[in-house]
Backbone as ProteinMPNN parsed JSONL, in Angstrom:
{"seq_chain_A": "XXXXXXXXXXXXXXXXXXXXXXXXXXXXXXXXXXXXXXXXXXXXXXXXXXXXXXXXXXXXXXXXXXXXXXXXXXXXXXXXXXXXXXXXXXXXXXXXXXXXXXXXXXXXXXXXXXXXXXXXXXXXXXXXXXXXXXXXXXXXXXXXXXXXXXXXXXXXXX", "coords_chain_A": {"N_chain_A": [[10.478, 9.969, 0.079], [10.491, 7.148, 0.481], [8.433, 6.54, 2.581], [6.232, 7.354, 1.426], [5.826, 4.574, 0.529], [5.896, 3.318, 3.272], [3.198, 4.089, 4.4], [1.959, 2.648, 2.976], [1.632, 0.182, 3.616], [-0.113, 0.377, 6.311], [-2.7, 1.204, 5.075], [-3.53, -0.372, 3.584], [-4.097, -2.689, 4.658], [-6.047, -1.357, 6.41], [-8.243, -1.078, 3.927], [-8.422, -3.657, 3.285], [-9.229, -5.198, 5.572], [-11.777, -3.013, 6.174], [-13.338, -3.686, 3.902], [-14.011, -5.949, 4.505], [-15.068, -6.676, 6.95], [-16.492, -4.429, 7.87], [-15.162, -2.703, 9.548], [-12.613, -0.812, 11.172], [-9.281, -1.262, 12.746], [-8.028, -0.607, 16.189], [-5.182, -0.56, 16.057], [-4.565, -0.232, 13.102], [-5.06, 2.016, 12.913], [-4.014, 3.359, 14.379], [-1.409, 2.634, 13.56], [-1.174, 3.899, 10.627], [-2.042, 6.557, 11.281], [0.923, 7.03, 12.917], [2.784, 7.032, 10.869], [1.551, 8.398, 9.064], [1.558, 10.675, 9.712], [4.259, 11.026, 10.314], [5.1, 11.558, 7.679], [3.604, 13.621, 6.234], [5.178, 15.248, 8.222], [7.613, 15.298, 7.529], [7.855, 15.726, 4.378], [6.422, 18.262, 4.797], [6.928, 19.63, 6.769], [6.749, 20.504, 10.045], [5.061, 22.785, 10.31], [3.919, 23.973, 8.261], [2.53, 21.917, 7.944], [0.822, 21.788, 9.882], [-0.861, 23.445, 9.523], [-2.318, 22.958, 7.543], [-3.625, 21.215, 8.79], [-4.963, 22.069, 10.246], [-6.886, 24.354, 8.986], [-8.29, 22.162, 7.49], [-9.425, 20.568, 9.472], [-10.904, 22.56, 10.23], [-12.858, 22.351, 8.143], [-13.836, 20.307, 7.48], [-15.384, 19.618, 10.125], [-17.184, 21.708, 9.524], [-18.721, 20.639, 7.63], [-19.583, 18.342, 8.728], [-21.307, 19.4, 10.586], [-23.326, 20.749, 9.109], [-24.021, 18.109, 7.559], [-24.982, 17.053, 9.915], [-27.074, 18.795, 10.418], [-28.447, 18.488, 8.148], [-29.57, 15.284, 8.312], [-30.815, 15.574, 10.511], [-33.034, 16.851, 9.6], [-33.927, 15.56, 8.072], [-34.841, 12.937, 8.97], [-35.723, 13.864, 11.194], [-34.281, 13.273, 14.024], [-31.206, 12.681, 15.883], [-29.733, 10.929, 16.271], [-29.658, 9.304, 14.128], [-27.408, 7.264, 12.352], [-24.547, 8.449, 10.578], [-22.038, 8.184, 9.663], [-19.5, 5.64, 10.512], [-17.494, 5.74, 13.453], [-14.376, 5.217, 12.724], [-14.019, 5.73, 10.029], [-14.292, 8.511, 10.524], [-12.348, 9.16, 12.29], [-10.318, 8.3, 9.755], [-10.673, 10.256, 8.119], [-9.638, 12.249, 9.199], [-7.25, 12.192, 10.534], [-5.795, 12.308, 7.209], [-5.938, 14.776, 6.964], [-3.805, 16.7, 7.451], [-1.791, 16.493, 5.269], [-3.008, 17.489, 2.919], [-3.553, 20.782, 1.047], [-5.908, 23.193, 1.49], [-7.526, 23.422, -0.307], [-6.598, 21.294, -2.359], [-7.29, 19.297, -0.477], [-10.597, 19.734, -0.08], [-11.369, 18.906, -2.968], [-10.132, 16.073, -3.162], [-11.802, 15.005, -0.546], [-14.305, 15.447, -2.47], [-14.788, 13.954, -4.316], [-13.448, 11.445, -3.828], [-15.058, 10.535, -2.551], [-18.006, 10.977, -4.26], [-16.648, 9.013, -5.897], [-16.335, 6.647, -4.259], [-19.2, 6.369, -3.627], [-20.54, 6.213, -6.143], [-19.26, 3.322, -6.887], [-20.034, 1.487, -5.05], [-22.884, 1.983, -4.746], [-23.455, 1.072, -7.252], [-22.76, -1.583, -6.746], [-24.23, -2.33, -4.618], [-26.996, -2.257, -6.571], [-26.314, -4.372, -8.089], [-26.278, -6.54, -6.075], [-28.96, -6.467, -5.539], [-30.336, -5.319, -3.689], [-30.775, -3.585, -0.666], [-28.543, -1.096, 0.762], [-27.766, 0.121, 3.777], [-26.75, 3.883, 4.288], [-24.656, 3.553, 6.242], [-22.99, 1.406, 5.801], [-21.304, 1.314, 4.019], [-18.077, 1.22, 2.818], [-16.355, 3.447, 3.935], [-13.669, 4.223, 4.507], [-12.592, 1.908, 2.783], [-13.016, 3.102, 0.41], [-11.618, 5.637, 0.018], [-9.46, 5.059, 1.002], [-8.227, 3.215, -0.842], [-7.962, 5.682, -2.93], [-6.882, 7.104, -1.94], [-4.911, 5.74, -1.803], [-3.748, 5.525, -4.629], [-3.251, 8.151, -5.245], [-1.093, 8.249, -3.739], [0.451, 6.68, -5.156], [0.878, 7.856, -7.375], [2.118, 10.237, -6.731], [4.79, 9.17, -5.666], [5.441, 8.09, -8.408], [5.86, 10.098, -10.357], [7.716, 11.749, -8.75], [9.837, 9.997, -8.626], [10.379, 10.115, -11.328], [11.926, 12.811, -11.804]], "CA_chain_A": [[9.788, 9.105, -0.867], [9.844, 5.8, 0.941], [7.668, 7.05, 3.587], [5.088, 6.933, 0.793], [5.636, 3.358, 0.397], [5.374, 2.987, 4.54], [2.221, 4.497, 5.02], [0.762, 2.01, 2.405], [0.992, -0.932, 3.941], [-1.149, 0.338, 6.866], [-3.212, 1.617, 4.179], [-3.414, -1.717, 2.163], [-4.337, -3.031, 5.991], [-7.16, -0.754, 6.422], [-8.32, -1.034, 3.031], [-9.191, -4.951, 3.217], [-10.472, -4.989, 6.84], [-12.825, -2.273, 6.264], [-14.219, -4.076, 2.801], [-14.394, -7.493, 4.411], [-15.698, -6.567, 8.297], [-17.026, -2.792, 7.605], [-14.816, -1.778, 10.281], [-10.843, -0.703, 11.36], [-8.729, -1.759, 13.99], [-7.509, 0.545, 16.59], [-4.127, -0.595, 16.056], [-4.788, 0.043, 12.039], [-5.448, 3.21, 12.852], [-2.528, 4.181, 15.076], [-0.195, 2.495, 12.617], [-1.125, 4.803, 9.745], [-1.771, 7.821, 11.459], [1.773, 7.607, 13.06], [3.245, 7.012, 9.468], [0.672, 9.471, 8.177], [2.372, 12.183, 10.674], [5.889, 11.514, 10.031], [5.0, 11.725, 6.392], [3.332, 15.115, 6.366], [6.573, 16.291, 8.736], [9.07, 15.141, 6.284], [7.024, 16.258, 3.197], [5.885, 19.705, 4.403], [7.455, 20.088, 7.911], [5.04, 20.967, 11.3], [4.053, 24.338, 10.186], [2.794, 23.709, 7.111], [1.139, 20.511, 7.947], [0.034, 21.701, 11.035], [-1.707, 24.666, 9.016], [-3.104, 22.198, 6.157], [-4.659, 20.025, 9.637], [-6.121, 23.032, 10.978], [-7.574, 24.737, 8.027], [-9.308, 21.065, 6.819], [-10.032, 20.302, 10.348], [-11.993, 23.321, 10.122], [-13.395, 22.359, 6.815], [-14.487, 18.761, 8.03], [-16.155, 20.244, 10.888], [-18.482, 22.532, 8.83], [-19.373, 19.893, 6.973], [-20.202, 17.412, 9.559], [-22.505, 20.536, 11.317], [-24.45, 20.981, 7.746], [-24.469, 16.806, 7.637], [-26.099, 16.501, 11.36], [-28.563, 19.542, 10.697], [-29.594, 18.042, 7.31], [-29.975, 14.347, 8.834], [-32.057, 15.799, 11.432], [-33.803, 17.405, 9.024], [-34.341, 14.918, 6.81], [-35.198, 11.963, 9.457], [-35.95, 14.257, 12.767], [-33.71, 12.221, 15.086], [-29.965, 13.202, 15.871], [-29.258, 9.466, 16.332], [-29.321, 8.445, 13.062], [-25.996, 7.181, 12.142], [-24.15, 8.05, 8.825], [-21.041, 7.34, 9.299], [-18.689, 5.43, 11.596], [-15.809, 6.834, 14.018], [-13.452, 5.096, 11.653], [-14.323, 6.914, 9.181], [-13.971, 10.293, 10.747], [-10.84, 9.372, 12.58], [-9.206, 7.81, 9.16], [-10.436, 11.578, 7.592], [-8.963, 12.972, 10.271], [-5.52, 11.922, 9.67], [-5.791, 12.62, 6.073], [-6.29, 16.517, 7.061], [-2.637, 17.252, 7.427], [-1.333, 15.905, 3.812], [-3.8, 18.11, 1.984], [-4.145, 22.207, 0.757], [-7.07, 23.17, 1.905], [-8.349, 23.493, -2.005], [-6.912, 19.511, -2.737], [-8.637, 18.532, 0.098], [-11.712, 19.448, -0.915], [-11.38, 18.074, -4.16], [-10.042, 14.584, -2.764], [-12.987, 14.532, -0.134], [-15.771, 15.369, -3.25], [-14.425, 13.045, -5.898], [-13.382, 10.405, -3.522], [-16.645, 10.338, -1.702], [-18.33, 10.722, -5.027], [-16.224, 7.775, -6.514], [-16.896, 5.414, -3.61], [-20.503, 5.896, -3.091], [-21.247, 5.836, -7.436], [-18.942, 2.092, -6.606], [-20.862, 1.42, -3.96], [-24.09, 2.097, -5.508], [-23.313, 0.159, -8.534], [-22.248, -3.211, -5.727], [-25.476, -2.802, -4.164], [-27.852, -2.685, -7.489], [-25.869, -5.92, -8.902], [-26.904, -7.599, -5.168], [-30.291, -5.863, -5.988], [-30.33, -5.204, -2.21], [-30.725, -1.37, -0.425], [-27.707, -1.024, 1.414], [-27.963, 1.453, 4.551], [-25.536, 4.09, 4.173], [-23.217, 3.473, 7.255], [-22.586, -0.226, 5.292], [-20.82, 1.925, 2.6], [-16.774, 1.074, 3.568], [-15.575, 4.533, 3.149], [-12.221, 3.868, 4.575], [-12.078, 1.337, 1.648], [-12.972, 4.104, -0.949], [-11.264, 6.868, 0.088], [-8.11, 4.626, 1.017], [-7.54, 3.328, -2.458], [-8.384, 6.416, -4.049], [-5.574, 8.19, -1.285], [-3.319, 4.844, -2.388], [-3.616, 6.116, -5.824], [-2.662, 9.839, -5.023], [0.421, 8.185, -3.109], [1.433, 5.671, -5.733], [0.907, 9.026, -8.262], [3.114, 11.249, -6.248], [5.908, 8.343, -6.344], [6.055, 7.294, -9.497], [6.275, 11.348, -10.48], [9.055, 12.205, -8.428], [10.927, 9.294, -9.336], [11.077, 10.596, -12.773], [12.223, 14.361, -11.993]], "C_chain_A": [[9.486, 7.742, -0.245], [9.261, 5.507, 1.957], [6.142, 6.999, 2.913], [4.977, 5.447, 0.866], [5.309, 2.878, 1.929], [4.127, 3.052, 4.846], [1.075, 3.854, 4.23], [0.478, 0.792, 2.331], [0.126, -1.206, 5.501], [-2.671, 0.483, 6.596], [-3.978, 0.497, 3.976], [-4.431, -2.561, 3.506], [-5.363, -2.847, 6.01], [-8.209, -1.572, 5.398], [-9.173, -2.655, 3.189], [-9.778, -5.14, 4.258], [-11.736, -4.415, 6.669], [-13.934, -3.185, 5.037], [-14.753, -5.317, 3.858], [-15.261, -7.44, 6.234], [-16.414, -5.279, 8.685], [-16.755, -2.12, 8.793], [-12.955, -1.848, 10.641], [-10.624, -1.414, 12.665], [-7.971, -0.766, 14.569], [-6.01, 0.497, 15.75], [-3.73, -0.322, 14.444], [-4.43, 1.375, 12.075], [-4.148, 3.954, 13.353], [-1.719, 3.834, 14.435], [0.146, 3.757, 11.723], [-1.271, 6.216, 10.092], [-0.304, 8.67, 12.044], [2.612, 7.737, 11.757], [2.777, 8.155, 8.787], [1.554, 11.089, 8.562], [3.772, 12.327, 10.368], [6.08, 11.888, 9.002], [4.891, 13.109, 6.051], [4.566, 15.85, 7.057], [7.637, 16.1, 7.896], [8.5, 15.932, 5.397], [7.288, 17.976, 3.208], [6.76, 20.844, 5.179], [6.288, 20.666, 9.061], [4.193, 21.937, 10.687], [3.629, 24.098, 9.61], [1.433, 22.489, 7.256], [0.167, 20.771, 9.227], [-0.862, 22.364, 10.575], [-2.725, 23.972, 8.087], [-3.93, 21.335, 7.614], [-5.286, 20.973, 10.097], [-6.899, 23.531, 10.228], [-9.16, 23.507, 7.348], [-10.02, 20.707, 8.181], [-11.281, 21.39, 10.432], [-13.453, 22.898, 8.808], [-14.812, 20.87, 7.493], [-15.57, 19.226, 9.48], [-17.618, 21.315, 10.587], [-19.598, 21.765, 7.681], [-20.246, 19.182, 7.648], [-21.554, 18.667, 10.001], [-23.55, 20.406, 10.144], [-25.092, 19.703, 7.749], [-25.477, 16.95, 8.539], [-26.963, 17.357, 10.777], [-29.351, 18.903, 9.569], [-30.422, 16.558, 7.416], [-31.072, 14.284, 10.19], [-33.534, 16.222, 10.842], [-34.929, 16.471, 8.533], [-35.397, 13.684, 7.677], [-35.787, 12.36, 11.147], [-35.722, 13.857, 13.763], [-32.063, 12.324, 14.804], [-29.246, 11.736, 16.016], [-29.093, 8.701, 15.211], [-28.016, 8.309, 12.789], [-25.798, 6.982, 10.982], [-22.916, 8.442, 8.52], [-20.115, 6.848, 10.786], [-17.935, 6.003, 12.122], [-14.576, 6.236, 13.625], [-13.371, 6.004, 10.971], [-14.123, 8.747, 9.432], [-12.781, 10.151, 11.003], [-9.826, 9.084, 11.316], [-9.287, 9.604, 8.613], [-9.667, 12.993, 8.321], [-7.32, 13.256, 10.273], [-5.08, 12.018, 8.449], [-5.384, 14.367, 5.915], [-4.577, 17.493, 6.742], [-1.477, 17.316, 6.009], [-1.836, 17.023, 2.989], [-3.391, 19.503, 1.811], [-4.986, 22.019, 1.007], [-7.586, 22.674, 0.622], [-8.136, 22.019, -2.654], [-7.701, 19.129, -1.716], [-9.584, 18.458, 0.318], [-12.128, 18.66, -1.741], [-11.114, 16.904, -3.791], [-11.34, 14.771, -2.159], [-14.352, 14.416, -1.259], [-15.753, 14.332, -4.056], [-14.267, 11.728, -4.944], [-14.421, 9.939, -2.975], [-17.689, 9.848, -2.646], [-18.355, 9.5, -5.952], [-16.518, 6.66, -5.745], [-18.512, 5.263, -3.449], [-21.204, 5.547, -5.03], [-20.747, 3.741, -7.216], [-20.135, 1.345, -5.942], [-22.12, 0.907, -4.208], [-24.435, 1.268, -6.688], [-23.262, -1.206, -7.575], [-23.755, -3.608, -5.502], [-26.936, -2.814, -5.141], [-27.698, -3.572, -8.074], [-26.551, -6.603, -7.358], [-28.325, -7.59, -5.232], [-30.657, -5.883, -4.229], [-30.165, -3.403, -1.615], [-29.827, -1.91, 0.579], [-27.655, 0.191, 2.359], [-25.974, 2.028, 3.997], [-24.336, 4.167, 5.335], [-22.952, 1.915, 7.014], [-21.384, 0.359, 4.148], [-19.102, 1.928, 3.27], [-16.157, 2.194, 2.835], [-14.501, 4.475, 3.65], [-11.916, 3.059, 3.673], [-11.979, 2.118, 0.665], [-12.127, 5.072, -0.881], [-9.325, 6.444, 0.278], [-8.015, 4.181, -0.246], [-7.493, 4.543, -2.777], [-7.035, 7.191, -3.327], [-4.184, 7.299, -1.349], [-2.906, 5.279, -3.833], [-2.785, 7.048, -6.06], [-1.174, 9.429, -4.295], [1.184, 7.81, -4.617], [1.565, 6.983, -7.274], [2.442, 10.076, -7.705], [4.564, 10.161, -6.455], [6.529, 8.252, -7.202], [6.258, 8.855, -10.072], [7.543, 11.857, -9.863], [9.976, 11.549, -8.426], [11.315, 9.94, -10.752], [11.314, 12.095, -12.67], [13.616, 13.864, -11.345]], "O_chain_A": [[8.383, 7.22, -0.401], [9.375, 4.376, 2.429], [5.118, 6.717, 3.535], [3.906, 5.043, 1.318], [4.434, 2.013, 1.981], [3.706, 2.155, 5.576], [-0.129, 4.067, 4.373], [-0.331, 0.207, 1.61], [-0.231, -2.307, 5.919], [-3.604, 0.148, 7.326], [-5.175, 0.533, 4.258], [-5.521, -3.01, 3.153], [-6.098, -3.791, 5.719], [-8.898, -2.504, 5.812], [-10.402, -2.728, 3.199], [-10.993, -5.299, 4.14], [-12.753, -5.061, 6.923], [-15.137, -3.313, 5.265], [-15.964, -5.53, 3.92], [-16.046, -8.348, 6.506], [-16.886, -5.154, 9.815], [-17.493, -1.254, 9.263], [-12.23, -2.804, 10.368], [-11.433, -1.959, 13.416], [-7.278, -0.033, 13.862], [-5.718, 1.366, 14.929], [-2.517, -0.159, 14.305], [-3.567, 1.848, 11.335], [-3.496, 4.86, 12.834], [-0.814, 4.669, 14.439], [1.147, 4.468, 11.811], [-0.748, 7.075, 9.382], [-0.057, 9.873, 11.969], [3.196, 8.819, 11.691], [3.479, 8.82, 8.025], [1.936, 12.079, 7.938], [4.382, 13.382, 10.195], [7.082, 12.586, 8.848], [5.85, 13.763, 5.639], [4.973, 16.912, 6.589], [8.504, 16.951, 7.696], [8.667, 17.12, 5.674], [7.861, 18.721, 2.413], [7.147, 21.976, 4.89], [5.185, 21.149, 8.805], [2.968, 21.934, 10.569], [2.495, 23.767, 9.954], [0.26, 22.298, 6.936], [-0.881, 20.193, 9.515], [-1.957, 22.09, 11.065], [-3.856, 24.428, 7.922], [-4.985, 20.792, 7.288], [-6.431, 20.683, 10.443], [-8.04, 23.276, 10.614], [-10.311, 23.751, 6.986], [-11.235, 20.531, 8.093], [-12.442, 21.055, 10.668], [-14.647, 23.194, 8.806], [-16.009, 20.733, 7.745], [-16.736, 18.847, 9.373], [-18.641, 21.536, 11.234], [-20.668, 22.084, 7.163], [-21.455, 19.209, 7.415], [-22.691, 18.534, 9.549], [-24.644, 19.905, 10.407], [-26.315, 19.647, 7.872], [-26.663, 16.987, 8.212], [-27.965, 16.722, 10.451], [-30.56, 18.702, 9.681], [-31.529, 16.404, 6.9], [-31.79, 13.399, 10.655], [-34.665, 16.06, 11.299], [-36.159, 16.513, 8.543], [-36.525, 13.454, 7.239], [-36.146, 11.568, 12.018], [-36.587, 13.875, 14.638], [-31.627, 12.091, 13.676], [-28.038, 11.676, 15.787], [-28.509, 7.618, 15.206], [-27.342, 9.319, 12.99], [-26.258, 6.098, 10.259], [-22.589, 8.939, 7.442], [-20.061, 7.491, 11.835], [-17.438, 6.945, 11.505], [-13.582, 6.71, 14.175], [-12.737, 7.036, 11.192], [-13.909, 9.733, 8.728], [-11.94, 10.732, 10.316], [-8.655, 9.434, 11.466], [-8.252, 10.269, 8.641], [-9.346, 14.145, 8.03], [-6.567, 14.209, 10.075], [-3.868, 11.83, 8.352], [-4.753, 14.956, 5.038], [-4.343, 18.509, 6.088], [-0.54, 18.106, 5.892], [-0.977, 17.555, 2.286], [-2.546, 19.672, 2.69], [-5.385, 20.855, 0.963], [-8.053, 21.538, 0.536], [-9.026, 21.476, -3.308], [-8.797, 18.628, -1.966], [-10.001, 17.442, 0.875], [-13.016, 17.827, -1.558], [-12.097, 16.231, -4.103], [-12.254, 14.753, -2.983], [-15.253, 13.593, -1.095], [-16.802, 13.841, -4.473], [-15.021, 10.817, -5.287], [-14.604, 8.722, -2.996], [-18.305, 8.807, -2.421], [-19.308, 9.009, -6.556], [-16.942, 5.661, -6.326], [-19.028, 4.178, -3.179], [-22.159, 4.789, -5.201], [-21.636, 2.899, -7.351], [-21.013, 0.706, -6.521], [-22.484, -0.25, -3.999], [-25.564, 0.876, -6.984], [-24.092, -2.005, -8.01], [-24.37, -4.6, -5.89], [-27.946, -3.299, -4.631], [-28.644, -3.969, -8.754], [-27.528, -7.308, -7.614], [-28.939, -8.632, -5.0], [-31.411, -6.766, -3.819], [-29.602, -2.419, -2.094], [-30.096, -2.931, 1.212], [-27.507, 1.29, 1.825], [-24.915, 1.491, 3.672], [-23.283, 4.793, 5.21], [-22.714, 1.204, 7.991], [-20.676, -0.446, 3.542], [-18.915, 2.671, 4.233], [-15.641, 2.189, 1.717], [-13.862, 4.975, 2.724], [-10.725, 3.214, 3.404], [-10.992, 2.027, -0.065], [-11.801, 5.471, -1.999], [-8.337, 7.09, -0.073], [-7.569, 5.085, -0.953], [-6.315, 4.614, -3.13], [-6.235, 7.803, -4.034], [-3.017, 7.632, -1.143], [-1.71, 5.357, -4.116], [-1.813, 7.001, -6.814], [-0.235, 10.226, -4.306], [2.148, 8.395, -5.109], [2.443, 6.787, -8.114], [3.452, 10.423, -8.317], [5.334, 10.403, -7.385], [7.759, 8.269, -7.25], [7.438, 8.792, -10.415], [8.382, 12.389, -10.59], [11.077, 12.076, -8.266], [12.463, 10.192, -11.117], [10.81, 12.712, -13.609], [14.526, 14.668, -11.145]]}, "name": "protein", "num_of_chains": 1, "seq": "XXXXXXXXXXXXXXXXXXXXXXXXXXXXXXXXXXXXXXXXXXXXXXXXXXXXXXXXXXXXXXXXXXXXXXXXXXXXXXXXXXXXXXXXXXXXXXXXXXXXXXXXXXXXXXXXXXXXXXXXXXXXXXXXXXXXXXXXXXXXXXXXXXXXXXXXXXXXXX"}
C-alpha cells in the first residue's frame, strides 16, 4: 500500500511539469518508472506483471500502427507528429499495472477525458491548439493518480 503513495509523488512531479512546459524530465521518468516497477512486483509479482506488460505492450503497438497509417492517411506525410516520446514512454510504464481489458478502458476514457478537458481549455482561449500541445502525461497522470488514490483508500477499509 505505501508504494501507492511513492509512486505519486513522481507522478504529482510529472503531472505539473508536463502542464506548465508540455514536456517530462528524464529523471521524472526514471523516478516513476522505477517506483512504477517495484509497485507492479509487489502488487502482482514478475509473472503477472510481466504478462499484463507484454499483452498491453502488444496492445499499444497495434494502436500506434493503425495511428501512423491513419495520420499518413489523413495528412500523407509520416512526419507528422502526434504525440511526444514522453508520452509513449510514460504509457509505457503504465503497461505492467493494468489487465489487458482495464487497460483498455483506462487508455479510452483517460484519453477521452483529457482531450474533451483539453478541448474545452482551448475553446475558452478561443485558440486551435495542435494536437502534440495536448499534455497527455498531465491527463492520463491525474486520471492514473485517481485510480491509485481509489485503490488506497479501498483497501484501507477491507
Amino acid at each position: 500500500m505505501y508504494m501507492e503513495y511513492l509512486v505519486l509523488l513522481p507522478l504529482i512531479v510529472m503531472i505539473v511539469w508536463d502542464i506548465k512546459f508540455r514536456y517530462v524530465l528524464l529523471w521524472h521518468v526514471l523516478a516513476f518508472g522505477t517506483i512504477q516497477l517495484v509497485l507492479c512486483w509487489q502488487r502482482y509479482g514478475w509473472q503477472l506483471a510481466g504478462i499484463n506488460a507484454l499483452m498491453n505492450l502488444i496492445s499499444v503497438l497495434l494502436i500506434a500502427i493503425f495511428i501512423h497509417i491513419y495520420v499518413y492517411i489523413r495528412f500523407q506525410d509520416f512526419r507528422t507528429k502526434v504525440m511526444g516520446g514522453g508520452d509513449v514512454v510514460f504509457i509505457i510504464l503504465l503497461t505492467p499495472y493494468f489487465s489487458y481489458r482495464d487497460f483498455l478502458l483506462f487508455l479510452v476514457s483517460s484519453f477521452t477525458i483529457t482531450l474533451i478537458i483539453w478541448g474545452v481549455y482551448s475553446l475558452k482561449k478561443k485558440e486551435v491548439i495542435a494536437t502534440a500541445d495536448v499534455p497527455l502525461v498531465s491527463g492520463m497522470g491525474i486520471c492514473y493518480s485517481l485510480l491509485l488514490i481509489y485503490h488506497i483508500t479501498c483497501s484501507s477499509w477491507i
